[in-house]
C-alpha positions as CSV (number, residue, x, y, z in Angstrom):
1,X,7.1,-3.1,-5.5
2,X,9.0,-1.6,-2.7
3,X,7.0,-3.1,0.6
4,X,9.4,-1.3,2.9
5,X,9.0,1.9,1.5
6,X,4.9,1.5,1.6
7,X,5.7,0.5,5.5
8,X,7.5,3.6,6.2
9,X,4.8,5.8,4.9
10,X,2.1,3.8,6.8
11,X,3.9,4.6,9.9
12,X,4.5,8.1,8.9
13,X,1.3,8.4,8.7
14,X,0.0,6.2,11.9
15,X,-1.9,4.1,9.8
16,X,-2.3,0.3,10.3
17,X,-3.0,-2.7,8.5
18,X,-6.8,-2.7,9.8
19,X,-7.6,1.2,8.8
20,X,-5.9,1.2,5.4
21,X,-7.8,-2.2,4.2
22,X,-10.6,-0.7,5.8
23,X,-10.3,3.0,3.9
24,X,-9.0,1.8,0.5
25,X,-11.7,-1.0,0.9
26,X,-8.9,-4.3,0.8
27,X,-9.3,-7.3,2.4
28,X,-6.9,-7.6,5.1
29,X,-5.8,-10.8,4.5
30,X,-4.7,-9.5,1.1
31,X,-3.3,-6.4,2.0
32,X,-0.9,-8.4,4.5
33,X,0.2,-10.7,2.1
34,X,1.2,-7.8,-0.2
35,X,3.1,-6.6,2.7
36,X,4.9,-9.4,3.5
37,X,6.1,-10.0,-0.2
38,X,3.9,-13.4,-0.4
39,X,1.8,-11.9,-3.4
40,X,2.2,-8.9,-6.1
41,X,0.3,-6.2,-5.9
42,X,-2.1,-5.4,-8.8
43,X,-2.7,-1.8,-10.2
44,X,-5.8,-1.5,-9.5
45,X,-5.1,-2.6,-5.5
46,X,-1.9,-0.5,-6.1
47,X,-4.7,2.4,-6.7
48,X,-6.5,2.5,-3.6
49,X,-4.0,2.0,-1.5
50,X,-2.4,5.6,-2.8
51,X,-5.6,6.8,-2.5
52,X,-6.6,5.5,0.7
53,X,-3.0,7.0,1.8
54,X,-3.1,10.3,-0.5
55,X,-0.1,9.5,-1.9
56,X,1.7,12.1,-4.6
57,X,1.9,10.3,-8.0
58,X,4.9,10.2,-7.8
59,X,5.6,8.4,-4.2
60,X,3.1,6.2,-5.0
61,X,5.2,5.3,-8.3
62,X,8.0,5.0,-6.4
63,X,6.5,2.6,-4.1
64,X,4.4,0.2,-6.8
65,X,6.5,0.5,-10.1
66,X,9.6,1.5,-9.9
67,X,12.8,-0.9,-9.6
């Protein structure tokens, strides 16, 4: 997963760790963690946090798949 990358679009898009657990309907605590690198994310969290963000598929790949 490419943390950095998911940072830059949150900025990009003014969003903050409160709204985006709040809109894709995370726990905070866990969407932090993910952030930070302290746990993976899971494809179904990977999910709503594209769509919570209205990612394209294919930033959203870029983001949670790709190497």
């Amino acid at each position: 997963m490419n943390k950095e990358m998911l940072k830059e679009v949150m900025e990009k898009k003014n969003v903050t760790i409160t709204t985006l657990s709040e809109t894709a309907k995370i726990n905070k605590s866990t969407l932090s963690r993910i952030l930070s690198g302290e746990t993976e994310c899971n494809v179904s969290t990977a999910s709503k946090i594209a769509s919570a963000l209205k990612l394209s598929n294919k930033t959203a790949y870029q983001i949670f798949f790709a190497e």
